[in-house]
N, CA, C and O of each residue as an XYZ file, in Angstrom:
580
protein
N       0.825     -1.203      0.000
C       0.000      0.000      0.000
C       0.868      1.265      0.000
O       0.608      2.148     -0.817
N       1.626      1.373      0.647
C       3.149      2.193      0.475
C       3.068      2.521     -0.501
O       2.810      3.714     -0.661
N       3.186      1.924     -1.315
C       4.427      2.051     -2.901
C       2.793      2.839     -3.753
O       3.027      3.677     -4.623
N       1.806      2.629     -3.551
C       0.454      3.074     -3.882
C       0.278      4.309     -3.822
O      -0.648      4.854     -4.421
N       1.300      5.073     -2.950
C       0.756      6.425     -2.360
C       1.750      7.139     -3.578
O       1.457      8.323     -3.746
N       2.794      6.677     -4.400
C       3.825      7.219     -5.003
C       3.188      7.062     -6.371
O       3.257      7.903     -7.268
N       2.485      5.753     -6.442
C       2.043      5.582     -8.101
C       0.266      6.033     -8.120
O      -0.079      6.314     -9.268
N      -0.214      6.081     -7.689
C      -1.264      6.182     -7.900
C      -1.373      7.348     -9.193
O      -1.952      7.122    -10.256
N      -0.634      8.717     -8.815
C      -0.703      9.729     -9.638
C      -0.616      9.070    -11.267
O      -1.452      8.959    -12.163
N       0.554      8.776    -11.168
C       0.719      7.853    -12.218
C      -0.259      6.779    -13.058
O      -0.603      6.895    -14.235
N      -0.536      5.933    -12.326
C      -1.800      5.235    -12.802
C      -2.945      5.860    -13.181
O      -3.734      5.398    -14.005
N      -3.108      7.255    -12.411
C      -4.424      8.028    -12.490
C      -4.270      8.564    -14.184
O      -5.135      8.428    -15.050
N      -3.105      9.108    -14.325
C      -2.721      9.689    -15.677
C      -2.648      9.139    -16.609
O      -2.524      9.793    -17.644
N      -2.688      7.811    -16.661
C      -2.403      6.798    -17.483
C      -3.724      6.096    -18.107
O      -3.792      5.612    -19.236
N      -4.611      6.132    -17.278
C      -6.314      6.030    -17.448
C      -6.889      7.627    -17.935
O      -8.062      7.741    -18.289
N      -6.214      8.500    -17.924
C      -6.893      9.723    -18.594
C      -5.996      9.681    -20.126
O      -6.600     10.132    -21.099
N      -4.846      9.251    -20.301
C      -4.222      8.841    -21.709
C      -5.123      7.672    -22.149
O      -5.562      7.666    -23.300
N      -5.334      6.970    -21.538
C      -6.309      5.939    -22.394
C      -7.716      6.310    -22.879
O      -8.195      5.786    -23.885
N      -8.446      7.329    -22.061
C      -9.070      7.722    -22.454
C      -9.122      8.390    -23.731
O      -9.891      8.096    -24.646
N      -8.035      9.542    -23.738
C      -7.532     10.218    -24.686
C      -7.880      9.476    -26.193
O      -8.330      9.926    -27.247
N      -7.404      7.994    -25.720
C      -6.781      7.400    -27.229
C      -8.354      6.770    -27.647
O      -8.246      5.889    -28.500
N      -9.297      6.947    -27.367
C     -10.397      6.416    -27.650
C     -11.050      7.545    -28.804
O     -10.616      8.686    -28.962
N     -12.508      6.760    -29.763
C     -12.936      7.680    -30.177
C     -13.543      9.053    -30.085
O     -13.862      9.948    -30.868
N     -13.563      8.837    -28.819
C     -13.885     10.247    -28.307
C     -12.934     11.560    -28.562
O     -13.292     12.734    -28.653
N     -11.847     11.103    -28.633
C     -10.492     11.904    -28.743
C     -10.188     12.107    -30.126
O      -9.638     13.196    -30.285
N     -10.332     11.511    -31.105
C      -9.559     11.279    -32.428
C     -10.277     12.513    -33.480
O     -11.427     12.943    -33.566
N      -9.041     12.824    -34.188
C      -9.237     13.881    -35.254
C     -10.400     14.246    -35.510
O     -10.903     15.244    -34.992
N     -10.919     13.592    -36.236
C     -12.793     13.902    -36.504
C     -13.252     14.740    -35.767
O     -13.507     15.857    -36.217
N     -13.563     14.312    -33.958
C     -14.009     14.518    -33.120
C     -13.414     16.217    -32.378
O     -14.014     17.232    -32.021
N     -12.638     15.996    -32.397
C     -11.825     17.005    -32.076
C     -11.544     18.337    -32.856
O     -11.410     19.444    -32.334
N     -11.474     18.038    -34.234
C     -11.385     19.254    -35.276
C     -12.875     19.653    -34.955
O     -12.750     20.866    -34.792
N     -14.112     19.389    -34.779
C     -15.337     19.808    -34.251
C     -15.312     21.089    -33.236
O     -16.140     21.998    -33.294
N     -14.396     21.035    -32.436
C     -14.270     21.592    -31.371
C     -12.966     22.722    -31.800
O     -13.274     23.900    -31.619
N     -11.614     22.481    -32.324
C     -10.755     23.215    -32.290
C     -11.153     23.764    -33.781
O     -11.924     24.681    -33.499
N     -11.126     23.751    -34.212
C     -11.345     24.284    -35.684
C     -12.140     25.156    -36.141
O     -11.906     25.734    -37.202
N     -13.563     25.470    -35.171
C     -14.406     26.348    -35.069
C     -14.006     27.534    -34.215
O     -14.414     28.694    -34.274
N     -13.110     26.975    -33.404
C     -12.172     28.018    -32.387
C     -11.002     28.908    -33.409
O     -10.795     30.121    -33.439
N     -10.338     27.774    -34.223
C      -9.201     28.172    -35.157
C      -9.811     29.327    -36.001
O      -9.257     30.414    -36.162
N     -10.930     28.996    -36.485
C     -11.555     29.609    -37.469
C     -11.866     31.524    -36.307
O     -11.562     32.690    -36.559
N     -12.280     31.135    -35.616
C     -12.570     32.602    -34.881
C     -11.354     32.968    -34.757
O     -10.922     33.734    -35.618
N     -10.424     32.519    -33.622
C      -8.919     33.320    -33.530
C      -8.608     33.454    -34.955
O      -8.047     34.549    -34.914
N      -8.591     33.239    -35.719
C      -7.743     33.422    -37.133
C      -8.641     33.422    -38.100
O      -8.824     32.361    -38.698
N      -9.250     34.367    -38.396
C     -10.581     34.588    -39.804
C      -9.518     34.644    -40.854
O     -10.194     35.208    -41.715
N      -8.630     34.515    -41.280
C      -8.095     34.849    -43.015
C      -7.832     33.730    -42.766
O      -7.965     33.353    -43.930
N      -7.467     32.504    -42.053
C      -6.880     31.581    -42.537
C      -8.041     30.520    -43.889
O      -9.185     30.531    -44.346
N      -6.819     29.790    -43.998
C      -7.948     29.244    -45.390
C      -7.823     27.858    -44.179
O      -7.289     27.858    -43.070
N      -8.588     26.682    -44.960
C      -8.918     25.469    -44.472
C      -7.639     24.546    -44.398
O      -7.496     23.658    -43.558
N      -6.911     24.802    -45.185
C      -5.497     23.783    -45.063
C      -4.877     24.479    -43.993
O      -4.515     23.791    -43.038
N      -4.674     25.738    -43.955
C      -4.320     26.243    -42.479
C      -4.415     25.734    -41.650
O      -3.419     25.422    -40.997
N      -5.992     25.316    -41.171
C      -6.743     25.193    -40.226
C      -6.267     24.087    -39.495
O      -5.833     24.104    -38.343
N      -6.398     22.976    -40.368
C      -6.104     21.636    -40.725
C      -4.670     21.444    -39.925
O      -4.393     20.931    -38.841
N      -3.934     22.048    -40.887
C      -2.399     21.713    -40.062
C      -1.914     22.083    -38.726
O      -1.045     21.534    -38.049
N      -2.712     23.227    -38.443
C      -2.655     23.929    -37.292
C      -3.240     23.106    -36.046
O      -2.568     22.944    -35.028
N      -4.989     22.420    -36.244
C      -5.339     21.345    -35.521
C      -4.208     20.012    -35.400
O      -3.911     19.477    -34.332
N      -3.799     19.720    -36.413
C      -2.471     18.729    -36.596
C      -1.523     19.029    -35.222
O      -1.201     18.299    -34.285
N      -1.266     20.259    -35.501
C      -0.182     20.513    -34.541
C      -0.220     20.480    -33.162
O       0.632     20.266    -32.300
N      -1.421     20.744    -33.146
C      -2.070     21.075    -31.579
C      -2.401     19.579    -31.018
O      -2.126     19.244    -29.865
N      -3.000     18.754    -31.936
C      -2.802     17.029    -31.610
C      -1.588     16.704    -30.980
O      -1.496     16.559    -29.761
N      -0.475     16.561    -31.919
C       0.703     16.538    -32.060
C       1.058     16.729    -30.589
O       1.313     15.823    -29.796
N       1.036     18.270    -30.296
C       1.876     19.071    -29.085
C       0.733     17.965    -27.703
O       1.289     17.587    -26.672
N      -0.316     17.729    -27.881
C      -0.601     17.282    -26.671
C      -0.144     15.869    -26.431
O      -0.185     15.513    -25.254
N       0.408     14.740    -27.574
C       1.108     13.862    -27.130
C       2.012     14.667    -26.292
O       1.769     14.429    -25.109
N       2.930     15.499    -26.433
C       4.067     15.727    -26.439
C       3.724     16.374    -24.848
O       4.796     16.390    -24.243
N       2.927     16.755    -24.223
C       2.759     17.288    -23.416
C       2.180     16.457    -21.982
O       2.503     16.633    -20.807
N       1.065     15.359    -22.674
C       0.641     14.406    -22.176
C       1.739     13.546    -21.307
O       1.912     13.473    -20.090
N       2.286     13.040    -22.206
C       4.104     12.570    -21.608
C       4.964     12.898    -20.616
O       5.600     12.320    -19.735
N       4.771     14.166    -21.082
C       5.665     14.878    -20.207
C       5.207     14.895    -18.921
O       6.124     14.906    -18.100
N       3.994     14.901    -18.416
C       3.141     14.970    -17.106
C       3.352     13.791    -16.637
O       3.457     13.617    -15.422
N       3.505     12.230    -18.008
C       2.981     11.103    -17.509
C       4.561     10.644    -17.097
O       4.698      9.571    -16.508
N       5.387     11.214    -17.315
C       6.857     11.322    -17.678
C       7.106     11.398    -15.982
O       7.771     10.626    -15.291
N       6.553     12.262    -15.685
C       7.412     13.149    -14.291
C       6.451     12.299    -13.159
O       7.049     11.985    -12.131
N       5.029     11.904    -13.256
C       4.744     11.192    -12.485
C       4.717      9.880    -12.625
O       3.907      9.396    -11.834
N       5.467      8.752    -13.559
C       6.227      7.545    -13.195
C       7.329      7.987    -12.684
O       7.820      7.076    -12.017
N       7.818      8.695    -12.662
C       9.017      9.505    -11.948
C       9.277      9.431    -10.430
O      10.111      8.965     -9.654
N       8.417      9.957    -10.416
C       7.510     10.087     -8.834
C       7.410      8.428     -8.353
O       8.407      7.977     -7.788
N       6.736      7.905     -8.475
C       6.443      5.892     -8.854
C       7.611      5.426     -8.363
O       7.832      4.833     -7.307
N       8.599      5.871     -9.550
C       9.757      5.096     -9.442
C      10.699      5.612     -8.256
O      11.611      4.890     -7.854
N      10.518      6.583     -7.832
C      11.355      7.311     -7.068
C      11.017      6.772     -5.164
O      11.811      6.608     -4.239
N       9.602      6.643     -5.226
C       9.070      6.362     -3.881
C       9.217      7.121     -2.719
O       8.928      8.291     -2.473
N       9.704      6.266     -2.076
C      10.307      7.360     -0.668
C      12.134      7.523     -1.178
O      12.751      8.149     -0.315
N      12.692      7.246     -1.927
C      14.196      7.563     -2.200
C      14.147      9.314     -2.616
O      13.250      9.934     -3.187
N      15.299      9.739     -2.158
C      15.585     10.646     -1.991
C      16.556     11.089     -3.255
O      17.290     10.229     -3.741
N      16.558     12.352     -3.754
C      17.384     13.083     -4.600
C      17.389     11.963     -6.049
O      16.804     10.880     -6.020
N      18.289     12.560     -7.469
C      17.849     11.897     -8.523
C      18.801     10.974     -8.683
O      19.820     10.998     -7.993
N      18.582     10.055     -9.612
C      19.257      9.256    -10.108
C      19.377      8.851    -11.942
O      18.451      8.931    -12.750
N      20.412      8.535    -12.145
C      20.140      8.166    -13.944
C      18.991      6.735    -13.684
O      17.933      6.753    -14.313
N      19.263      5.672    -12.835
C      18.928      4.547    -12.956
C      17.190      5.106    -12.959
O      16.348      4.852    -13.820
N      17.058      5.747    -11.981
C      15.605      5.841    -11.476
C      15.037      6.392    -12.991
O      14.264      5.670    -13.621
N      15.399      7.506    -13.452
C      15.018      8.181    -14.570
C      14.733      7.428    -15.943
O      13.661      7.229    -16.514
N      16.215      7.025    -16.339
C      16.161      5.939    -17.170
C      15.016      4.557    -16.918
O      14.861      3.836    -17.903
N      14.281      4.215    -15.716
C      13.368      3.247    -15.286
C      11.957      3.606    -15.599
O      11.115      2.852    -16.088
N      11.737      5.397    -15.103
C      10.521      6.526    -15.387
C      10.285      6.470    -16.799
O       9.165      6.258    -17.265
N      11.896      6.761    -17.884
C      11.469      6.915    -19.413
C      11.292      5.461    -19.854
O      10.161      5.285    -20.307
N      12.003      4.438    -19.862
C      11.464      2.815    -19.949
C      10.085      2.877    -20.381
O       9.530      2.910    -21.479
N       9.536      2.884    -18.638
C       8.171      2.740    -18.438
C       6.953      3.316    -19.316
O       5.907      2.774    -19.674
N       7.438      4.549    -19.523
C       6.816      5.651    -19.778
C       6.661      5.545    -21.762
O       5.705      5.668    -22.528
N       7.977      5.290    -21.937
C       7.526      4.328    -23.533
C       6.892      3.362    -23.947
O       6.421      3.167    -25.068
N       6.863      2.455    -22.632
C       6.396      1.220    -23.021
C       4.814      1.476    -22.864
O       4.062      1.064    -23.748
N       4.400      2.031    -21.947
C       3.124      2.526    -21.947
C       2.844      3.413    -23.145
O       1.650      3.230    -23.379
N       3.333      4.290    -24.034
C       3.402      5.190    -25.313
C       3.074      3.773    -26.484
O       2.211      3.890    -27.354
N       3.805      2.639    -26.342
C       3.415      1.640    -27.171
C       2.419      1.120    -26.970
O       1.441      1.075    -27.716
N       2.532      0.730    -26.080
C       1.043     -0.082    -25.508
C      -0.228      0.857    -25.934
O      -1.114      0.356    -26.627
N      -0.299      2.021    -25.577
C      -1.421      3.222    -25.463
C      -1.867      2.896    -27.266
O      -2.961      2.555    -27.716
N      -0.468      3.175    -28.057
C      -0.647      3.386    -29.761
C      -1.140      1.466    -30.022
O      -1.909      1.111    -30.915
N      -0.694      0.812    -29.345
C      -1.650     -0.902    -29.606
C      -2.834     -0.891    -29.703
O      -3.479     -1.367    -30.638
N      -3.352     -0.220    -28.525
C      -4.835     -0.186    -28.081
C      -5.306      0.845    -29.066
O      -6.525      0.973    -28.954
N      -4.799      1.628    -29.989
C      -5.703      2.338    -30.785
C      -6.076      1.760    -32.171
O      -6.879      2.211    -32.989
N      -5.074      0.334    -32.258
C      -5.087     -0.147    -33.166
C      -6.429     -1.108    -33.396
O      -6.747     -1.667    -34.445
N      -7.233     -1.145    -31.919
C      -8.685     -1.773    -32.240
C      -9.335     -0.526    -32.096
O     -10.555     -0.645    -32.211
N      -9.007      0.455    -31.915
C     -10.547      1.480    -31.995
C     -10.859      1.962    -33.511
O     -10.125      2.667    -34.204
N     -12.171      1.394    -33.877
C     -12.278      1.698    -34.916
C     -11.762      3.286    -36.256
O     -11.264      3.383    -37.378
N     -12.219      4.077    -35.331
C     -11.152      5.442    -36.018
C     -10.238      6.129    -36.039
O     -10.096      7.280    -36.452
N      -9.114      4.956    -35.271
C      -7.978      5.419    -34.832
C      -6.850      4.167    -35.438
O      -7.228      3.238    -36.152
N      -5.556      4.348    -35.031
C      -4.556      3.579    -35.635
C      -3.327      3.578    -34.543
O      -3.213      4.288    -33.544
N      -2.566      2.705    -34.973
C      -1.318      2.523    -35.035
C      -0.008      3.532    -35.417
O       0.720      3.220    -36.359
N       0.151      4.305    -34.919
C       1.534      5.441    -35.593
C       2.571      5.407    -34.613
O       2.476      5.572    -33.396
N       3.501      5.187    -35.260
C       5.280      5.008    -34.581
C       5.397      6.279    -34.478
O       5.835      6.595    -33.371
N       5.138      7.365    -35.334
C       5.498      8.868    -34.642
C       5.030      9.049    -33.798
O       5.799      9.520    -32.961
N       3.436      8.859    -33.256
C       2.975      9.397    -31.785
C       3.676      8.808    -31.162
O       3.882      9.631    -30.269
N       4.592      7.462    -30.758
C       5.280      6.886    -30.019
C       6.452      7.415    -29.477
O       6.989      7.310    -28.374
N       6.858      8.294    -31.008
C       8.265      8.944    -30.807
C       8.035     10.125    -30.026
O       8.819     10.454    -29.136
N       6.893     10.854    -30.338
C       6.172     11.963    -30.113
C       6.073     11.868    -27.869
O       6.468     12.564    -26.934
N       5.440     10.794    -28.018
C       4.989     10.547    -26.559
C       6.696     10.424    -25.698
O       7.134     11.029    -24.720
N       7.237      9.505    -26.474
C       9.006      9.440    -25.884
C       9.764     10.724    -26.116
O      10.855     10.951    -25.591
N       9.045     11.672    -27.044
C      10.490     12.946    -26.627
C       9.544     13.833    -25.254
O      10.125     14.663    -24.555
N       7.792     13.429    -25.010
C       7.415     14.076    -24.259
C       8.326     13.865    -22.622
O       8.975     14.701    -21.993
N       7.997     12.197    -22.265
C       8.897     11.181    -21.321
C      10.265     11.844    -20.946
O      10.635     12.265    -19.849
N      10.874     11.825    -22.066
C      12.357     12.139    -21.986
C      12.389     13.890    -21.831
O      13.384     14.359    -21.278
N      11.645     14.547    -22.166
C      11.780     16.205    -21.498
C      11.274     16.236    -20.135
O      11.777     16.964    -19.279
N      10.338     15.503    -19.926
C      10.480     15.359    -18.379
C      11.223     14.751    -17.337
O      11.148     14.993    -16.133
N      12.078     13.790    -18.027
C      13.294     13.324    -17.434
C      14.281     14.353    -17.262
O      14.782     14.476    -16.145
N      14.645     15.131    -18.219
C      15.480     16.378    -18.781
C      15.239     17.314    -17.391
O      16.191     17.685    -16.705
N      13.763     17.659    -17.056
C      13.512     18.761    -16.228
C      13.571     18.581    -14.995
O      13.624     19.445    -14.119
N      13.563     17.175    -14.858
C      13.557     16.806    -13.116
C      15.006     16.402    -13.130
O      15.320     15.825    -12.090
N      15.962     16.532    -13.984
C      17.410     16.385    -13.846
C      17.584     18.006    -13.603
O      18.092     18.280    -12.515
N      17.256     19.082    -14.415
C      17.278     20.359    -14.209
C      17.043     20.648    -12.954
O      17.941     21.083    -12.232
N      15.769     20.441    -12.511
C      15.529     20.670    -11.057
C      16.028     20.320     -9.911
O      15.984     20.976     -8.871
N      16.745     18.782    -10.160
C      17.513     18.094     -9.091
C      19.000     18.820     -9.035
O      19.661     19.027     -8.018
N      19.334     19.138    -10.340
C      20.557     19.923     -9.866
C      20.378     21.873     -9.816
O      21.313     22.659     -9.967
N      19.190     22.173     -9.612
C      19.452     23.429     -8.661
C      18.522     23.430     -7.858
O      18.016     24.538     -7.677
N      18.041     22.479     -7.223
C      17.276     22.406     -6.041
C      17.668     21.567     -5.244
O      17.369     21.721     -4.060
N      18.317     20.624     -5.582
C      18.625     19.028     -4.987
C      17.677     18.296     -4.734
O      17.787     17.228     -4.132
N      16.156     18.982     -5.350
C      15.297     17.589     -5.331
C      14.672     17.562     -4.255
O      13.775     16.738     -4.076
N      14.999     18.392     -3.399
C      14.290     17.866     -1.686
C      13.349     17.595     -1.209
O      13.208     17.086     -0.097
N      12.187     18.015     -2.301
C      10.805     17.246     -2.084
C      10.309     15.957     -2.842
O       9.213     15.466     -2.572
C-alpha cells in the first residue's frame, strides 16, 4: 500500500491517456471543437491552415501528455528515495515508452484510430523532457521534495 501512495498519480494519468486514445479523442471529433475556435482566432486563414494547425495542436498534446505522464512515473519510481538518479530516470522513461506503445496498440482496435510510430516517438520525446527537467531541477534544487 506504500508504494500506492507514489504511483497512484501515475496510474491516475495513465487512465486519462487511455481515455484520450479512444474515439472520443480522435481527429474527426476534435477538429469539431478546435477548428471552429481556429476559425474565430484566425478569420483569413484558409482550411489547409486550419487543418495543419489542428495537426499541430494534436501533435503538441502527445508531447505534453508525456511529459506529465513522464514526471509522475518519476515520482512511482522514485518512492520514498531521496534526490535523482540516472537509474531511477532511465526506469521513469522505460516505463513511460512502453506505456506510449502499448497506449498506440490499443488504438489499433478502436475503430477510427490507428497505429503510428510517430505518436510513439512523439509521446518518448514528451517522457524524456520530463526526465530532462527533473534532472534540471535536481541539480538546482537538490530535489528535496
Amino acid at each position: 500500500m506504500r508504494a500506492l501512495k507514489y504511483w497512484w498519480p501515475a496510474i491516475a494519468w495513465a487512465c486519462v491517456i487511455f481515455f484520450l486514445s479512444t474515439e472520443v479523442f480522435s481527429g474527426a471529433n476534435t477538429s469539431r471543437f478546435i477548428i471552429p475556435f481556429l476559425r474565430w482566432l484566425l478569420p483569413q486563414a484558409d482550411a489547409e491552415t486550419l487543418a495543419r494547425i489542428h495537426l499541430v495542436i494534436r501533435k503538441a498534446a502527445h508531447v505534453a501528455n508525456y511529459f506529465v505522464f513522464g514526471w509522475l512515473v518519476l515520482r512511482g519510481v522514485r518512492g520514498e528515495a531521496r534526490g535523482w538518479s540516472w537509474r531511477r530516470s532511465a526506469m521513469a522513461l522505460l516505463l513511460a515508452v512502453a506505456y506510449a506503445a502499448l497506449d498506440e496498440y490499443h488504438q489499433w482496435f478502436v475503430p477510427v484510430r490507428g497505429f503510428a510510430m510517430r505518436d510513439v516517438l512523439l509521446d518518448s520525446v514528451g517522457a524524456t523532457l520530463a526526465q530532462m527537467s527533473a534532472y534540471w531541477k535536481y541539480r538546482t534544487t537538490k530535489f528535496e521534495n
